[in-house]
ZAMARGU-4260 file (C-alpha; in steps of 0.2 Angstrom, whole numbers, plus 5000, padded with zeros to 4 digits):
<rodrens>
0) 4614/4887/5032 | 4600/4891/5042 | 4585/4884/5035 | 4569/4878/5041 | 4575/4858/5034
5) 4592/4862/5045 | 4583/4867/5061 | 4582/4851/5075 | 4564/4852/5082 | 4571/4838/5091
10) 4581/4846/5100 | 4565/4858/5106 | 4553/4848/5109 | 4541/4867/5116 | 4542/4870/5096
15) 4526/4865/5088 | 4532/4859/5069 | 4516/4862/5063 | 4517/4880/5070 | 4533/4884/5060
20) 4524/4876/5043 | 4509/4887/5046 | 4523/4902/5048 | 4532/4899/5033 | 4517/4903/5022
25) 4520/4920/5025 | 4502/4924/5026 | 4508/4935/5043 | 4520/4944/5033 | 4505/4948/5020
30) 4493/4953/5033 | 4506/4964/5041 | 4506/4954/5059 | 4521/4955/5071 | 4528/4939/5075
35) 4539/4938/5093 | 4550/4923/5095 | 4555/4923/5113 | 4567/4912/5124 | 4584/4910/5132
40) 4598/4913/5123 | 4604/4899/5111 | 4588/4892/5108 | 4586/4895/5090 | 4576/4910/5089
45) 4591/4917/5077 | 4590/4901/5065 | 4570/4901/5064 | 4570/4921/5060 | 4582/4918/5046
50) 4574/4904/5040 | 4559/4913/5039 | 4565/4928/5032 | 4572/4916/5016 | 4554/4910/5015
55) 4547/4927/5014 | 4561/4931/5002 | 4557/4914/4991 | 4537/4921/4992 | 4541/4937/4984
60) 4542/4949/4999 | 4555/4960/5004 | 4567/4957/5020 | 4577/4967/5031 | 4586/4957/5045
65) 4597/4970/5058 | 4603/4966/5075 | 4594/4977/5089 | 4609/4987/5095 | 4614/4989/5076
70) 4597/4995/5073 | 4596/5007/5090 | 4615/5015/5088 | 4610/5019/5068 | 4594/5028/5074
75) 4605/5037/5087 | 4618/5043/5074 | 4603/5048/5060 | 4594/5058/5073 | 4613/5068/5076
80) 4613/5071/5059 | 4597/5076/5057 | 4594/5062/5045 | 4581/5051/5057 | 4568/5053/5045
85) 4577/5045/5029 | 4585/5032/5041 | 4566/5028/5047 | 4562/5027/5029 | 4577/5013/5025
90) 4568/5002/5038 | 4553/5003/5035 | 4551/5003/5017 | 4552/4982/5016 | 4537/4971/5019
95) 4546/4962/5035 | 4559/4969/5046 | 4569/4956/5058 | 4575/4964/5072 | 4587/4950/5080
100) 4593/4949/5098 | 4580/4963/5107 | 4585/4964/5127 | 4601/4956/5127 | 4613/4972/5131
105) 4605/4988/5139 | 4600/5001/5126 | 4604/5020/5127 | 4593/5031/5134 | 4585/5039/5120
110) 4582/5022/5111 | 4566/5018/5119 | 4558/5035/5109 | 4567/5031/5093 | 4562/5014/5092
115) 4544/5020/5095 | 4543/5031/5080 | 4551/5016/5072 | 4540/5003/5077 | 4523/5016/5074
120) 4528/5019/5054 | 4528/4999/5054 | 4513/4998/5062 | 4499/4992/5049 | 4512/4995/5034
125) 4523/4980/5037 | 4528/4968/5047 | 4538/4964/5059 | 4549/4949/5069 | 4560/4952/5085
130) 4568/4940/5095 | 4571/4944/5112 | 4577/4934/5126 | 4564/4940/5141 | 4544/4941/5141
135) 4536/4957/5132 | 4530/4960/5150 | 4551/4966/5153 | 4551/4977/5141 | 4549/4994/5153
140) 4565/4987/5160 | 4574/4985/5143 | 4569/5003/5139 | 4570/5010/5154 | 4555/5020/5151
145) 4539/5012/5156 | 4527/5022/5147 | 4534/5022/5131 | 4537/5001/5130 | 4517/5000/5134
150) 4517/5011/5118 | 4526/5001/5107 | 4519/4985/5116 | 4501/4990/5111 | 4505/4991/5093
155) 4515/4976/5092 | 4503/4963/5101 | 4488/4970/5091 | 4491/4958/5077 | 4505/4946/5085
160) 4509/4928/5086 | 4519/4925/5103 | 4532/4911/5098 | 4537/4903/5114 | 4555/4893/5117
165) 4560/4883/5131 | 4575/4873/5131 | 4594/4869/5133 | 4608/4881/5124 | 4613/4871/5108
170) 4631/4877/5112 | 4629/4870/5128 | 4623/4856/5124 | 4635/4854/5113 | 4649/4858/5124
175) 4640/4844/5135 | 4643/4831/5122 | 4661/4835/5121 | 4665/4834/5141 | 4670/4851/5144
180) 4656/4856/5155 | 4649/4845/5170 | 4632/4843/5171 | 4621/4844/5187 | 4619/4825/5188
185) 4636/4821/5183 | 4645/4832/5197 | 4632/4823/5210 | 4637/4807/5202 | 4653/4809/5205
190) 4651/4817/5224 | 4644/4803/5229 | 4656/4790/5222 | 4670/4797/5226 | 4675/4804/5209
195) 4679/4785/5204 | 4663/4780/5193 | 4663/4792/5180 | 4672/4787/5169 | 4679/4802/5163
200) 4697/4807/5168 | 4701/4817/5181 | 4712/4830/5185 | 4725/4823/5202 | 4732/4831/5218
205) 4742/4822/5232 | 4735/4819/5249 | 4737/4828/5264 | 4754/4830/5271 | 4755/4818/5288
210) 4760/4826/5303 | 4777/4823/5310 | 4784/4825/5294 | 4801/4830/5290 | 4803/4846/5280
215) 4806/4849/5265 | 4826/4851/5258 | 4835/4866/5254 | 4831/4871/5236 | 4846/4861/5224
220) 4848/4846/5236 | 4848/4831/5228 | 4859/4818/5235 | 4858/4804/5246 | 4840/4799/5256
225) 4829/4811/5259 | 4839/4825/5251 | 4828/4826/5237 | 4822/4811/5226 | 4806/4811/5237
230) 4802/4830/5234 | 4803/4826/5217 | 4791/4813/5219 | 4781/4826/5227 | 4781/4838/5215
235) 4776/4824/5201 | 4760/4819/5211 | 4758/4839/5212 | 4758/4841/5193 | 4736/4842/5186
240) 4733/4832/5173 | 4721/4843/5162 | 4708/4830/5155 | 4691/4833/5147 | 4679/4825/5162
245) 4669/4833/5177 | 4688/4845/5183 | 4685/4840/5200 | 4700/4834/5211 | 4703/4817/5216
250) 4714/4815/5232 | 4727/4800/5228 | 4732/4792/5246 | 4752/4793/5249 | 4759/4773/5251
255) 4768/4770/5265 | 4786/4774/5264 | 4783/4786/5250 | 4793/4802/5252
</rodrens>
């Protein structure tokens, strides 16, 4: 469940605990600020917006949490039906909005002007919390209209708190911790020692073929010397073994006399 006692500030270290307490007293929500977590996917902006939504909630105010293409493509189909102005209504009748995942895919090209009307019936009657994974000061990119995101930019940052995350990916990290992705450091480490140090398994292939080398038997050969047993061998030394380490290849030298 994503809580504010669930959430690892340890593992983001740019997060001031003491600014997340100060948050979940909700006195943003009742002055009617905007709150903007921002960072790189995986972060934790998601967990802390839900988390704070559940303090609001526990407060006594009313939440709306709605991802930001769900919240553009619903606009777009209201406006069609000629029914923006009750959909515009729905949103901005509870005392904080969450808008989750801002910038993350490229919106339409008549959602910068609907999420302008939206934004300006929220403005000084609610407030509002959008995540988004770039700097406010990329939003004309996002939108694709200039103009209009200094528009919805000057109402948002006129009572706003700017909430800043820097950081790894918890699902990377994670997928770190298990071996299934290499690491900077690790695929130097292993450069340098020859893939030998690591301790992680490694995925095999055999060295290369020395010239002068007899060629290979006709396909269902297999008896007497050199008709087949070696290919075999070959073939076996050919065979990856899939392991969970760094995936890079380490060359195992051919004995003498080998195939």
């Amino acid at each position: 469940m994503r809580t504010l006692e669930a959430f690892d500030f340890e593992a983001q270290p740019s997060i001031d605990p003491a600014q997340i307490r100060e948050l979940a007293t909700c006195r943003w929500v009742a002055n009617g600020d905007t709150l903007l977590p921002l960072g790189p996917p995986g972060v934790g902006k998601t967990h802390l917006s839900v988390a704070l939504g559940r303090e609001a909630v526990r407060l006594g105010h009313s939440v709306q949490y709605v991802g930001a293409m769900e919240l553009i493509s619903a606009l777009a189909t209201a406006q069609a039906r000629h029914a923006l102005e009750a959909r515009l209504t729905r949103y901005t009748k509870t005392r904080l909005l969450i808008i989750d995942e801002l910038g993350y895919l490229p919106l339409e090209p008549n959602a910068a002007y609907l999420f302008f009307q939206l934004i300006s019936r929220c403005y000084q009657h609610g407030s509002v919390l959008i995540t988004s994974n770039g700097p406010v000061m990329e939003w004309g990119e996002v939108f694709g209209d200039q103009v209009v995101a200094t528009a919805i930019l000057d109402r948002l940052l006129h009572h706003s708190h700017a909430l800043t995350i820097r950081g790894d990916s918890y699902r990377l990290r994670e997928t770190r911790r298990r071996g299934l992705r290499r690491t900077p450091d690790h695929a130097a480490r292993c450069s340098s020692q020859g893939h030998r140090r690591c301790g992680r398994p490694h995925r095999w292939r055999p060295g290369p073929r020395r010239p002068g080398r007899p060629n290979r038997p006709e396909q269902g050969d297999r008896g007497g010397p050199g008709s087949g047993g070696g290919e075999q061998r070959r073939r076996g030394r050919r065979r990856r073994r899939r392991g969970q380490g760094c995936g890079a290849w380490v060359v195992k030298p051919r004995r003498r006399g080998e195939g």
